[in-house]
mmCIF file of the N, C-alpha and C atoms, coordinates in Angstrom:
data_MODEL
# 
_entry.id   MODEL 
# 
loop_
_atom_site.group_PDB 
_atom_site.id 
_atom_site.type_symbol 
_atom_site.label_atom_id 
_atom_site.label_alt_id 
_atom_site.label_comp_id 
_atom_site.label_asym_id 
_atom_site.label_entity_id 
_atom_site.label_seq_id 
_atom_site.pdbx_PDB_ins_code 
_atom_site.Cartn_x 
_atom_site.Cartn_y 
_atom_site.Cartn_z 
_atom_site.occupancy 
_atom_site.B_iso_or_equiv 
_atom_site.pdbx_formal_charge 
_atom_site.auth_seq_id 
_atom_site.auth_comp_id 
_atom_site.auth_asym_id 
_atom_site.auth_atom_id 
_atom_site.pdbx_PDB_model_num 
ATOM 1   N N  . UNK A 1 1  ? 71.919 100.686 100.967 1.00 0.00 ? 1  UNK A N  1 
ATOM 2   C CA . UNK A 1 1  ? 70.866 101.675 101.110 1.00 0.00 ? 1  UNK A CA 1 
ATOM 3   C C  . UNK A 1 1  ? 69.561 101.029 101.600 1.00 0.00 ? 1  UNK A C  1 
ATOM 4   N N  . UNK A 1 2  ? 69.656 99.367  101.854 1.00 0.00 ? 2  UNK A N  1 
ATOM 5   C CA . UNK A 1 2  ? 68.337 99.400  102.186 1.00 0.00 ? 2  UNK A CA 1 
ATOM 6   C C  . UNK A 1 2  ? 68.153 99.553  104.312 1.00 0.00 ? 2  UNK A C  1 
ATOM 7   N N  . UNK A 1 3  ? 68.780 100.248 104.391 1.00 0.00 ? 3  UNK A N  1 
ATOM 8   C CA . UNK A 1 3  ? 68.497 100.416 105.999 1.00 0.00 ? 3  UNK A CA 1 
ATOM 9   C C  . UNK A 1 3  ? 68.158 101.874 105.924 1.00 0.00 ? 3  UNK A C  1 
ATOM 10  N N  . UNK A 1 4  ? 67.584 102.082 104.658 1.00 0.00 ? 4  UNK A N  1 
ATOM 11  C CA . UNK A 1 4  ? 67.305 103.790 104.677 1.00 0.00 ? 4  UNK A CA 1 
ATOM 12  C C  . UNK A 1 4  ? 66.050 103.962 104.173 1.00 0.00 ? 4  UNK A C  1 
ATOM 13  N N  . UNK A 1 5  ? 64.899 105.105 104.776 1.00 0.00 ? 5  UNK A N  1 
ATOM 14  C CA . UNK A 1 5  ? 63.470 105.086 104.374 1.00 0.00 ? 5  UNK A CA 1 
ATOM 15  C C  . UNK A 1 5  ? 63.061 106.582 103.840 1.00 0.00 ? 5  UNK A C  1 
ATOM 16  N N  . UNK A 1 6  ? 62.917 106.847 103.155 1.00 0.00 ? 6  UNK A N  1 
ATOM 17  C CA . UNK A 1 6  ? 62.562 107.832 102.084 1.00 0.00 ? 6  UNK A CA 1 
ATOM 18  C C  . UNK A 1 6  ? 61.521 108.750 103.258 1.00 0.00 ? 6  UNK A C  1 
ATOM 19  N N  . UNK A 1 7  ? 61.815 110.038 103.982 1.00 0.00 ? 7  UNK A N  1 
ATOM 20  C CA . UNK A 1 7  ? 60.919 110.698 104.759 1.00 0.00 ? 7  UNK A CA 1 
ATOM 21  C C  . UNK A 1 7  ? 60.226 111.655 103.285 1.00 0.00 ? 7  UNK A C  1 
ATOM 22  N N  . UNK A 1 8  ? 58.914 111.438 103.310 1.00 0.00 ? 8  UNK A N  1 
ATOM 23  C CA . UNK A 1 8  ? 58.211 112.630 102.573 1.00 0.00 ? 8  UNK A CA 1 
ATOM 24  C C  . UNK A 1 8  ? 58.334 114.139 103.505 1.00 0.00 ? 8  UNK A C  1 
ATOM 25  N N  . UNK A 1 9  ? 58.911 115.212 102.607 1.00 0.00 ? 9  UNK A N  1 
ATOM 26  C CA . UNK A 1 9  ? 59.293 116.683 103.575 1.00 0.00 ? 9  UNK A CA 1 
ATOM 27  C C  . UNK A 1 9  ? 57.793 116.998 104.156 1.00 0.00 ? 9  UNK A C  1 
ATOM 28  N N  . UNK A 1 10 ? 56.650 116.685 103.248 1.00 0.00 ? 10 UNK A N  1 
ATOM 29  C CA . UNK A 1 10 ? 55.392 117.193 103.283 1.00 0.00 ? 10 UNK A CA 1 
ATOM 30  C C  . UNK A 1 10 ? 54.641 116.329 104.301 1.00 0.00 ? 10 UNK A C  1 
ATOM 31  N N  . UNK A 1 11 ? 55.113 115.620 104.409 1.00 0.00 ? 11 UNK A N  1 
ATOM 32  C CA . UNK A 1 11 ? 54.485 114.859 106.465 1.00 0.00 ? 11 UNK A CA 1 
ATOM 33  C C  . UNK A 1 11 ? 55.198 115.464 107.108 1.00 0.00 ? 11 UNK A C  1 
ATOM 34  N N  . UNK A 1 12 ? 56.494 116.753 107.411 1.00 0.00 ? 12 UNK A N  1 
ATOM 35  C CA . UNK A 1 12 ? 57.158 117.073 108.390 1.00 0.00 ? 12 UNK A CA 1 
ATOM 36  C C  . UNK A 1 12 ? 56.457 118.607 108.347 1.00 0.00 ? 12 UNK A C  1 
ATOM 37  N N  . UNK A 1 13 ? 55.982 118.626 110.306 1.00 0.00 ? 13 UNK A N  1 
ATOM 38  C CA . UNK A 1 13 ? 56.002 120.127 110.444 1.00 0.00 ? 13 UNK A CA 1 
ATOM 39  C C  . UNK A 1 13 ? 56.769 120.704 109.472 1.00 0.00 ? 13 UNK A C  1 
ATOM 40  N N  . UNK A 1 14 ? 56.363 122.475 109.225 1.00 0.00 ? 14 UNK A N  1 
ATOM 41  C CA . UNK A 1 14 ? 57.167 123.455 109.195 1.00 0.00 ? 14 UNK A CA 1 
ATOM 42  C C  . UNK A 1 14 ? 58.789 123.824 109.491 1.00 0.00 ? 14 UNK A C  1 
ATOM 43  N N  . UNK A 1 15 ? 58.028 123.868 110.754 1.00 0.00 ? 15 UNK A N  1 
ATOM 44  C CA . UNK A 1 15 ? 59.327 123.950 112.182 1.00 0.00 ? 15 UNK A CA 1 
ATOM 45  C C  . UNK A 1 15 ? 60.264 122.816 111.697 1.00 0.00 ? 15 UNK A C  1 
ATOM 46  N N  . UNK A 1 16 ? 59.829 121.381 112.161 1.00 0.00 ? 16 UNK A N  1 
ATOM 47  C CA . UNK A 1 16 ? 60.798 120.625 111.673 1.00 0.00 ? 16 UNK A CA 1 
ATOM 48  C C  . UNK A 1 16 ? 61.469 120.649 110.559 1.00 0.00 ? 16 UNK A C  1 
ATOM 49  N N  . UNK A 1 17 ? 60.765 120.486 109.468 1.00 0.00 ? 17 UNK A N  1 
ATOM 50  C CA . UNK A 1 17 ? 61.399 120.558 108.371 1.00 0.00 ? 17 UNK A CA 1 
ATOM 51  C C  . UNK A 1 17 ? 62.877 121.719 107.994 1.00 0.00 ? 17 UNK A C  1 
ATOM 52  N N  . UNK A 1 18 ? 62.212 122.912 108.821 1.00 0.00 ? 18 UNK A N  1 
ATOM 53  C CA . UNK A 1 18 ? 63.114 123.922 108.791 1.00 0.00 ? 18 UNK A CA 1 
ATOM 54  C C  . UNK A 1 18 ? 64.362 123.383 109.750 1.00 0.00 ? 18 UNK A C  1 
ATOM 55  N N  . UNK A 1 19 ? 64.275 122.946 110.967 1.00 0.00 ? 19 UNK A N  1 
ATOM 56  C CA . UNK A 1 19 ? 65.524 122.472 111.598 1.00 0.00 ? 19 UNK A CA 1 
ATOM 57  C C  . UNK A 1 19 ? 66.324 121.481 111.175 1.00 0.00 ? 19 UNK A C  1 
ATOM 58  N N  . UNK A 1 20 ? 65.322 120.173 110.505 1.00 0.00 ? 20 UNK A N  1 
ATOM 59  C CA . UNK A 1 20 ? 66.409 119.661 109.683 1.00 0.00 ? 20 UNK A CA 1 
ATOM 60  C C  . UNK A 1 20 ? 67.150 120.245 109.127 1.00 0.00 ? 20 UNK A C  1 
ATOM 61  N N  . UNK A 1 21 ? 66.750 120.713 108.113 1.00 0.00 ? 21 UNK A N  1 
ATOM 62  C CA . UNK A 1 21 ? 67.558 121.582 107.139 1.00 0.00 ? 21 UNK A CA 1 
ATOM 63  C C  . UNK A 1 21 ? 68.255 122.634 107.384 1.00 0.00 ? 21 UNK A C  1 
ATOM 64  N N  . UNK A 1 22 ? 68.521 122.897 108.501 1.00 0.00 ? 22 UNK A N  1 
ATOM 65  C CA . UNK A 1 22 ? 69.388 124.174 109.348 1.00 0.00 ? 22 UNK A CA 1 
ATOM 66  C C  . UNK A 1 22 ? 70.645 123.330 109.744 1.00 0.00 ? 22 UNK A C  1 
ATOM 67  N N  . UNK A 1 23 ? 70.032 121.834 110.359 1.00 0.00 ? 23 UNK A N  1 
ATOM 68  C CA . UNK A 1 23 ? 71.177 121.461 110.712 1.00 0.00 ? 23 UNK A CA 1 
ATOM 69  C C  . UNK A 1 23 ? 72.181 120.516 109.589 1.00 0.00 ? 23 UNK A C  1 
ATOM 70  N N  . UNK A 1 24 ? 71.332 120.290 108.848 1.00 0.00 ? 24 UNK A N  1 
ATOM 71  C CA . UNK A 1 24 ? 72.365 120.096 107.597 1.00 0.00 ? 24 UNK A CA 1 
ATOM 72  C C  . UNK A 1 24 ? 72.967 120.903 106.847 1.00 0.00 ? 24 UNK A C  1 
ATOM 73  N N  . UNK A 1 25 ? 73.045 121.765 106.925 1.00 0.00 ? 25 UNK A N  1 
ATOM 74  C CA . UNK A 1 25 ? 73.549 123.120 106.268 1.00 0.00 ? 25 UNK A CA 1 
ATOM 75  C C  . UNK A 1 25 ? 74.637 123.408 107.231 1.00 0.00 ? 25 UNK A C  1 
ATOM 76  N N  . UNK A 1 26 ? 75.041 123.199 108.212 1.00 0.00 ? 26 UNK A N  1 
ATOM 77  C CA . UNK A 1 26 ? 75.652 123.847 109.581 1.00 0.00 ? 26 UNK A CA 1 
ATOM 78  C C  . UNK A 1 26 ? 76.595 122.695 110.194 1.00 0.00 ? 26 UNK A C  1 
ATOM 79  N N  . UNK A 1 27 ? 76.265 121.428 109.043 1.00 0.00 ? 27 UNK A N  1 
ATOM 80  C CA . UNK A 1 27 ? 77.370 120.129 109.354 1.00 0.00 ? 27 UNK A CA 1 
ATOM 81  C C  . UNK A 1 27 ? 78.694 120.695 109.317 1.00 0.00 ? 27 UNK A C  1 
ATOM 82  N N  . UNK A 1 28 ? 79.671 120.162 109.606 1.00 0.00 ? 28 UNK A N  1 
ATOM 83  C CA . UNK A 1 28 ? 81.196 119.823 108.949 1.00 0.00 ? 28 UNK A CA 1 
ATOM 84  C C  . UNK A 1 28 ? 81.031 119.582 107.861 1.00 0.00 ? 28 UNK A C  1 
ATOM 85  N N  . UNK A 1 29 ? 81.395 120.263 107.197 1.00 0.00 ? 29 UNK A N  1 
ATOM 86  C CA . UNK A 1 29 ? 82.239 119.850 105.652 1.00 0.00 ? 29 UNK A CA 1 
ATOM 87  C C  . UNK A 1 29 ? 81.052 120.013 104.426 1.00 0.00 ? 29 UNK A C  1 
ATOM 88  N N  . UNK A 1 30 ? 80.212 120.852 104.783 1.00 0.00 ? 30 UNK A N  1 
ATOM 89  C CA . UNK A 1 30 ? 79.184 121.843 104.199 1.00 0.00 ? 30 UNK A CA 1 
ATOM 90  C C  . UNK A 1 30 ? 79.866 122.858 103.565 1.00 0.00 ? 30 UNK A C  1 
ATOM 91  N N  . UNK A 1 31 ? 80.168 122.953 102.458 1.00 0.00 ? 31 UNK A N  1 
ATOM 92  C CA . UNK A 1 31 ? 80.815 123.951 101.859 1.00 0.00 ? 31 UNK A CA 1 
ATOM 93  C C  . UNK A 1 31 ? 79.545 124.743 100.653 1.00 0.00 ? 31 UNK A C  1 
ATOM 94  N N  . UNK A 1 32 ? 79.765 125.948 100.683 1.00 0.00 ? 32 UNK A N  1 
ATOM 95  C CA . UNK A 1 32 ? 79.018 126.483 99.840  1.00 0.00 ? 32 UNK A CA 1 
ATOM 96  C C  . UNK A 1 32 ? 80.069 127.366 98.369  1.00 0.00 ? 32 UNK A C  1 
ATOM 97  N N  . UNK A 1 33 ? 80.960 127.499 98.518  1.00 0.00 ? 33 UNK A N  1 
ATOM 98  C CA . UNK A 1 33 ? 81.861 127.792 97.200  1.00 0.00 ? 33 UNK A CA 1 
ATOM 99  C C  . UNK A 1 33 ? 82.655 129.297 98.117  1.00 0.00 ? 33 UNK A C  1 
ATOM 100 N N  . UNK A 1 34 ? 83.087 129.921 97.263  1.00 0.00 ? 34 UNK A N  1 
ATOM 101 C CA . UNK A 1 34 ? 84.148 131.134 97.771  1.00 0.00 ? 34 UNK A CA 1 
ATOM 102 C C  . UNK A 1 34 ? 82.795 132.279 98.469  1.00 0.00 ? 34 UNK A C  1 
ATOM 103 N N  . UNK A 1 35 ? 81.897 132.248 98.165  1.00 0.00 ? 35 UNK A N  1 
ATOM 104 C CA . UNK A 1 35 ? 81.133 133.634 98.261  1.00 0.00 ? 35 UNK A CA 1 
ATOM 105 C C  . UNK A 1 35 ? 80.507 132.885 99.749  1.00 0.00 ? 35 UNK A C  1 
ATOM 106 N N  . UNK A 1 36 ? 80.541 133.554 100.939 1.00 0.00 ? 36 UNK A N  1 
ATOM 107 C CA . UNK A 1 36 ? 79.778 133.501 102.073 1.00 0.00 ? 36 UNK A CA 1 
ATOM 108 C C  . UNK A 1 36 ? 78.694 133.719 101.570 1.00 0.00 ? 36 UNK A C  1 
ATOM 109 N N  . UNK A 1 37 ? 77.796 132.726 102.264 1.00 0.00 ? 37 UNK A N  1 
ATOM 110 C CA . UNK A 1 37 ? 75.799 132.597 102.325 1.00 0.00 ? 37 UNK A CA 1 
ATOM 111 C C  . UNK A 1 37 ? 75.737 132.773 103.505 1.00 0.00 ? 37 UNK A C  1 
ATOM 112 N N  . UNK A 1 38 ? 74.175 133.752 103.818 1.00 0.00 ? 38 UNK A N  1 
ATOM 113 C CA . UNK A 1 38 ? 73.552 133.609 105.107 1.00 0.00 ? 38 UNK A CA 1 
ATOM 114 C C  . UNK A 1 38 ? 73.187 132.053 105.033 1.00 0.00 ? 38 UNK A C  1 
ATOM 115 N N  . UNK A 1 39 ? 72.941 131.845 106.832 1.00 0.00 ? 39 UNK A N  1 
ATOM 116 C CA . UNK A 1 39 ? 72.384 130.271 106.748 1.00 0.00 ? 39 UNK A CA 1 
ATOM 117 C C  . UNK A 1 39 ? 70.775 130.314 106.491 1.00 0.00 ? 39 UNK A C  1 
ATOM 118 N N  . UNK A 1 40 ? 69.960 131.840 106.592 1.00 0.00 ? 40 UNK A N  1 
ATOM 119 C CA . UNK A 1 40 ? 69.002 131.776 106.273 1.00 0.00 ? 40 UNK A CA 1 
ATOM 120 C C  . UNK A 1 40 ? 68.972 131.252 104.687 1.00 0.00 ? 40 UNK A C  1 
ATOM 121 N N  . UNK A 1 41 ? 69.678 132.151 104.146 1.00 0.00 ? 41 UNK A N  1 
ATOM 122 C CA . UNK A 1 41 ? 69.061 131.704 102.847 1.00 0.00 ? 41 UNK A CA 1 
ATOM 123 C C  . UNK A 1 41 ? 69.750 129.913 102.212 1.00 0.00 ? 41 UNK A C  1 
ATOM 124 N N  . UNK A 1 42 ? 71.094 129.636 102.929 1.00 0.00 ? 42 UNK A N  1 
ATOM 125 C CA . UNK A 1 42 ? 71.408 128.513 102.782 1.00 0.00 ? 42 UNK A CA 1 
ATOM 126 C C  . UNK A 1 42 ? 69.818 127.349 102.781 1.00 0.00 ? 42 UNK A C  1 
ATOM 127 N N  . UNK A 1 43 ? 69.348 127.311 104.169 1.00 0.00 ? 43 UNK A N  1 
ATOM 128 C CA . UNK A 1 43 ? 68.522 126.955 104.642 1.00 0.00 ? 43 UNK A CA 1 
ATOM 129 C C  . UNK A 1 43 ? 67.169 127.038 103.085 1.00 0.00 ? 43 UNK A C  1 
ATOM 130 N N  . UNK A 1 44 ? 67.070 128.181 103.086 1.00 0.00 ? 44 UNK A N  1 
ATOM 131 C CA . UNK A 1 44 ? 65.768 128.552 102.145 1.00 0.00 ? 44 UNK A CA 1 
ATOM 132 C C  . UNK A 1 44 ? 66.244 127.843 100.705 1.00 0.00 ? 44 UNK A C  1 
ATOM 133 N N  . UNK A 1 45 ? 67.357 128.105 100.235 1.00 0.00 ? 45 UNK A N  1 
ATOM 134 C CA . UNK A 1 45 ? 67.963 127.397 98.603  1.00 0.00 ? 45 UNK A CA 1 
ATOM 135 C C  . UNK A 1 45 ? 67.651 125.776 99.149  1.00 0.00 ? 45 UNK A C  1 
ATOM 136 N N  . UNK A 1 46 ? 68.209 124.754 100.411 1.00 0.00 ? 46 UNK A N  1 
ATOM 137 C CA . UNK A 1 46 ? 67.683 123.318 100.673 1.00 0.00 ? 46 UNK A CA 1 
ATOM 138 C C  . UNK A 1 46 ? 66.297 123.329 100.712 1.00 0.00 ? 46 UNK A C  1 
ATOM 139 N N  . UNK A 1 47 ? 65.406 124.036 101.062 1.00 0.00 ? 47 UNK A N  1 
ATOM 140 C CA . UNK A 1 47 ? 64.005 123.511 101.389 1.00 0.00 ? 47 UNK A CA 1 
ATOM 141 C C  . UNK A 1 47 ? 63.562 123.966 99.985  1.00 0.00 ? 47 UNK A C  1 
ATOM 142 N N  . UNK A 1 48 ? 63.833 124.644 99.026  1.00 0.00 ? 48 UNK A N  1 
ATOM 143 C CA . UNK A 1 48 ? 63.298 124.866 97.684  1.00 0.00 ? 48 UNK A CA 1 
ATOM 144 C C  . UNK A 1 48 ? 63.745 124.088 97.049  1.00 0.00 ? 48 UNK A C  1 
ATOM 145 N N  . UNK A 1 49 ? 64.955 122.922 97.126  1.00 0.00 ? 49 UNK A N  1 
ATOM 146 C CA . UNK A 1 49 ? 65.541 121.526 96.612  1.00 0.00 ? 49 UNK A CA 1 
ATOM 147 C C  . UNK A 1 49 ? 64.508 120.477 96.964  1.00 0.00 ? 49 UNK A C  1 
ATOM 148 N N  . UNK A 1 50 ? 64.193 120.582 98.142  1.00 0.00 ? 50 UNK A N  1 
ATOM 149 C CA . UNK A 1 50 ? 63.582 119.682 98.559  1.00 0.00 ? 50 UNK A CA 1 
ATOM 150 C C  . UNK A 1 50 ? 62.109 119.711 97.966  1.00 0.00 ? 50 UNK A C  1 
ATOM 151 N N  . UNK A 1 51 ? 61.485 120.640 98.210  1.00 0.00 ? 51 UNK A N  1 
ATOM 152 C CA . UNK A 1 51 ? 60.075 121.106 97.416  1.00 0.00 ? 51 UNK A CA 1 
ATOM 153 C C  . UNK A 1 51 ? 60.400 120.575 96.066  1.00 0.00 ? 51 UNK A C  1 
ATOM 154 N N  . UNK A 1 52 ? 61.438 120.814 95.478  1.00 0.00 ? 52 UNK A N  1 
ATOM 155 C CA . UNK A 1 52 ? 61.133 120.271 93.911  1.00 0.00 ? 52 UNK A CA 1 
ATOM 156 C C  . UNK A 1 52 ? 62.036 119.109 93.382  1.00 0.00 ? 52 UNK A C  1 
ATOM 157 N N  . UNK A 1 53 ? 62.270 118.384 94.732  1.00 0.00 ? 53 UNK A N  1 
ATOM 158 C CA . UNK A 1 53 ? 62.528 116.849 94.501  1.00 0.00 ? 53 UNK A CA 1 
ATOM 159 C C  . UNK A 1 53 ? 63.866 116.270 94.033  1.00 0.00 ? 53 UNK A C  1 
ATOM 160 N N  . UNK A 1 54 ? 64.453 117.887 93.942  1.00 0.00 ? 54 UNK A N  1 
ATOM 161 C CA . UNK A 1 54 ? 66.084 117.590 93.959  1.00 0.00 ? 54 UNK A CA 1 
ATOM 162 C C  . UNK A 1 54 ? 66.991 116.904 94.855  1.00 0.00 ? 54 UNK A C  1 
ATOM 163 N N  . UNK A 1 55 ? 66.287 117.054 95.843  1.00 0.00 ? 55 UNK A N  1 
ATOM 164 C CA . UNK A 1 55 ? 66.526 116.548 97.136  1.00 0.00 ? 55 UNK A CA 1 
ATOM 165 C C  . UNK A 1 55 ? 65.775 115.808 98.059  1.00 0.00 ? 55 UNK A C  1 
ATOM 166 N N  . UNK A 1 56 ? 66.501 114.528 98.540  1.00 0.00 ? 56 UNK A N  1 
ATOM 167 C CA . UNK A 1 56 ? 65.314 113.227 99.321  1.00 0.00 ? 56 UNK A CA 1 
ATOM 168 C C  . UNK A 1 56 ? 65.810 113.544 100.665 1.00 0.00 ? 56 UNK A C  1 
ATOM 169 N N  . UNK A 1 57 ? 64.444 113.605 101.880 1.00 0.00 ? 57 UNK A N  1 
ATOM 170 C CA . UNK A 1 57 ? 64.886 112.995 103.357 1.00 0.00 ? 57 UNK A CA 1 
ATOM 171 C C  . UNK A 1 57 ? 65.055 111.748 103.144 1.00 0.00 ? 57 UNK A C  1 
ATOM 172 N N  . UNK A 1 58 ? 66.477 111.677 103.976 1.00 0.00 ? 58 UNK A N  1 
ATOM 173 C CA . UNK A 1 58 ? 66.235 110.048 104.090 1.00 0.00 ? 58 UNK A CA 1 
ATOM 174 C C  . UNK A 1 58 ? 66.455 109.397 105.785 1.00 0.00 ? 58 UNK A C  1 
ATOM 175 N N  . UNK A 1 59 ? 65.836 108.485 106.096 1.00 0.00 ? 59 UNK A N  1 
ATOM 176 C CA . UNK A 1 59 ? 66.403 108.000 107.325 1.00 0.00 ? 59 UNK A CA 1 
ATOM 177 C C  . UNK A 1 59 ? 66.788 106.795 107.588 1.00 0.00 ? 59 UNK A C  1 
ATOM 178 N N  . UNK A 1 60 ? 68.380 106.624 108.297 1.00 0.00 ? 60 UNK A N  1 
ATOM 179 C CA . UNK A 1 60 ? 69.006 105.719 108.434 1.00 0.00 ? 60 UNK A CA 1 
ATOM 180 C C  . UNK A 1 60 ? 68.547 105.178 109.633 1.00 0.00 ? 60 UNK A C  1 
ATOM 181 N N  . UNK A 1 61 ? 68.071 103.826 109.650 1.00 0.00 ? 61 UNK A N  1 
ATOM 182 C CA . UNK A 1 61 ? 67.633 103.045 110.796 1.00 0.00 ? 61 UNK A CA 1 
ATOM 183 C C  . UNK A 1 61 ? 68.663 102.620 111.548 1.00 0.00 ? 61 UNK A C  1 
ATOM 184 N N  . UNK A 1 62 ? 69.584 102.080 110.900 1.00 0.00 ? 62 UNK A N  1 
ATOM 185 C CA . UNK A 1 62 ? 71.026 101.559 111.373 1.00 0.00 ? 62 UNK A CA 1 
ATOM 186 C C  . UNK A 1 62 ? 71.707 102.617 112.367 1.00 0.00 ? 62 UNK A C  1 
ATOM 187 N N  . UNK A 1 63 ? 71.947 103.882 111.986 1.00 0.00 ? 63 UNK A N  1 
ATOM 188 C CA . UNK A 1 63 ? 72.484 104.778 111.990 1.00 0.00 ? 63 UNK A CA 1 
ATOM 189 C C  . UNK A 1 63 ? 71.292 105.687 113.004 1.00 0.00 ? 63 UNK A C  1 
ATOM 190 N N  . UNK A 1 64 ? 70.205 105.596 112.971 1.00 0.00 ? 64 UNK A N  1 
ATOM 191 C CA . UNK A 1 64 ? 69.476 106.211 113.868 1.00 0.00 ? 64 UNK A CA 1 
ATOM 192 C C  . UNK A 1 64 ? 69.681 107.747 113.670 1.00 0.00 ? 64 UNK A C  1 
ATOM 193 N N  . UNK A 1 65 ? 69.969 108.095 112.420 1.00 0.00 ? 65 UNK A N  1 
ATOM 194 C CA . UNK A 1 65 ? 69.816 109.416 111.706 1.00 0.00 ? 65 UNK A CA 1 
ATOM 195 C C  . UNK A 1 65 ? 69.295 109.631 110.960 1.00 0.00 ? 65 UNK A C  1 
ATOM 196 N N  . UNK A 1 66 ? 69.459 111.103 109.814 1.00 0.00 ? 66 UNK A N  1 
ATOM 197 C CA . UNK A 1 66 ? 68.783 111.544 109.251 1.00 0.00 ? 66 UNK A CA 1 
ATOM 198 C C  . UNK A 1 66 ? 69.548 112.434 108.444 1.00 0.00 ? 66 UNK A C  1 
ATOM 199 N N  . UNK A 1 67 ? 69.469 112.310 107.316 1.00 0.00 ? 67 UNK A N  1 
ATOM 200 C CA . UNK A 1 67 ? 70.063 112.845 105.750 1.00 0.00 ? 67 UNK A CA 1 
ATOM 201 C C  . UNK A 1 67 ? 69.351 113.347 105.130 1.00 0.00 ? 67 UNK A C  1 
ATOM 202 N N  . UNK A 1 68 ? 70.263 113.999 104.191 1.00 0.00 ? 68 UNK A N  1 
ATOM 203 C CA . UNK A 1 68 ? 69.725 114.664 103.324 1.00 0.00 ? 68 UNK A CA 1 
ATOM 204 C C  . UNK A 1 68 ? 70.357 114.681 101.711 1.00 0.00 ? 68 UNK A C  1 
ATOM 205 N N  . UNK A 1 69 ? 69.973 114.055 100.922 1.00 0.00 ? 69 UNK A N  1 
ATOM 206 C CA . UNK A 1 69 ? 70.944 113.134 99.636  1.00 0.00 ? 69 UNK A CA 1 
ATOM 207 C C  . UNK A 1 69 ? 70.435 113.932 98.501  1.00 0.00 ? 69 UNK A C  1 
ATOM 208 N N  . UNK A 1 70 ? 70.766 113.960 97.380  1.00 0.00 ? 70 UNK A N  1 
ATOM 209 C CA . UNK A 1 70 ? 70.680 114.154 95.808  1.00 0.00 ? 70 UNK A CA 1 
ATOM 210 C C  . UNK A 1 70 ? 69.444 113.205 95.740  1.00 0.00 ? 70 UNK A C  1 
ATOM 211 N N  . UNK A 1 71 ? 68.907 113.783 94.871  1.00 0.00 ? 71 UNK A N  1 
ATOM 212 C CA . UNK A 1 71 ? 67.615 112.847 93.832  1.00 0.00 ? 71 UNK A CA 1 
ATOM 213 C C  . UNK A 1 71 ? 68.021 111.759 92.985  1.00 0.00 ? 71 UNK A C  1 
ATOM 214 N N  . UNK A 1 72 ? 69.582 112.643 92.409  1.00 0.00 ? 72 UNK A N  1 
ATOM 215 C CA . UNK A 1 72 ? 70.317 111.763 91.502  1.00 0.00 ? 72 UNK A CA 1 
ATOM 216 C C  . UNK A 1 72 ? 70.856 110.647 92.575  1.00 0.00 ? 72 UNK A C  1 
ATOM 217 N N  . UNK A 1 73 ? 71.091 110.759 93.229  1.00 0.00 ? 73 UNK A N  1 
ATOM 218 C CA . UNK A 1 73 ? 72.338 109.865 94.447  1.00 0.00 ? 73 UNK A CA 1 
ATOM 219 C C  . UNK A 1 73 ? 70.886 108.708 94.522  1.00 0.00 ? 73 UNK A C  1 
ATOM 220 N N  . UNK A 1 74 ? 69.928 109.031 95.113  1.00 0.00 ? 74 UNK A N  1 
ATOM 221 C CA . UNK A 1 74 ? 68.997 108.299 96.103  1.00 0.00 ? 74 UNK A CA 1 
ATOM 222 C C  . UNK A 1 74 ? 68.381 107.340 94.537  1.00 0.00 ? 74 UNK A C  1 
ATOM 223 N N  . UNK A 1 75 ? 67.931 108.010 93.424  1.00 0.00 ? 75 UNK A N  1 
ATOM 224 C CA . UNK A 1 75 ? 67.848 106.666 92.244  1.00 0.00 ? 75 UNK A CA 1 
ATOM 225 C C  . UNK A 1 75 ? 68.893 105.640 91.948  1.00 0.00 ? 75 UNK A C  1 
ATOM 226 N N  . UNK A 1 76 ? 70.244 106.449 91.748  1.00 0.00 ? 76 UNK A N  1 
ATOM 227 C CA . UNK A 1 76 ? 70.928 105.673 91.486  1.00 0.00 ? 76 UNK A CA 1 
ATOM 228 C C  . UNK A 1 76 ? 71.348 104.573 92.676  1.00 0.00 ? 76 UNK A C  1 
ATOM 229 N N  . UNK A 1 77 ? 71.211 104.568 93.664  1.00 0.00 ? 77 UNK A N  1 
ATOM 230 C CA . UNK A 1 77 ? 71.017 103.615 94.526  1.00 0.00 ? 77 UNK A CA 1 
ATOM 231 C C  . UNK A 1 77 ? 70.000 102.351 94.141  1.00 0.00 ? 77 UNK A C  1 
ATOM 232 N N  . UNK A 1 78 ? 69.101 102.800 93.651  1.00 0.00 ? 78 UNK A N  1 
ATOM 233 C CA . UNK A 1 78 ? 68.116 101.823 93.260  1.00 0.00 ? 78 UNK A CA 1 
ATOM 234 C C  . UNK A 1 78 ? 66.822 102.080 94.075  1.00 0.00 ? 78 UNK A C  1 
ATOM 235 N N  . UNK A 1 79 ? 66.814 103.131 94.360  1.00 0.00 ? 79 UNK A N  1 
ATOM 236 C CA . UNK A 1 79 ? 65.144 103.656 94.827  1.00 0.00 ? 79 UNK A CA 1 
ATOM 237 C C  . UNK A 1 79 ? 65.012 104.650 94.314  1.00 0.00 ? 79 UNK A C  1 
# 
């Protein structure tokens, strides 16, 4: 994990922030359980994770991407 840098959501535009999180929602292998979600509100339940820290940006330098991990996942890593 150390080729990975903790993005604060609150330095990202709006806009951006919202497309990240559209396109992580809209990956492969994004499952949301038996009940179909709009991706709006998919979208809206991640950015209210993210607002309350359930959820870290993270960015892979190596990898020249961009994630989106557990709070729990990203401590227990050791950050």
């Amino acid at each position: 994990m150390e080729n990975l840098i903790e993005i604060p959501w609150d330095q990202l535009a709006a806009d951006t922030l919202h497309a990240l999180v559209e396109e992580f929602v809209t990956r492969d292998g994004t499952d949301y359980g038996a009940e179909e979600v709009a991706l709006s509100r998919k979208v809206e339940q991640v950015v209210k994770g993210i607002k309350k820290k359930e959820y870290i940006i993270v960015y892979d330098q190596e990898m020249d991407n961009i994630h989106i991990v557990t709070a729990q996942h990203w401590r227990s890593a050791g950050n």
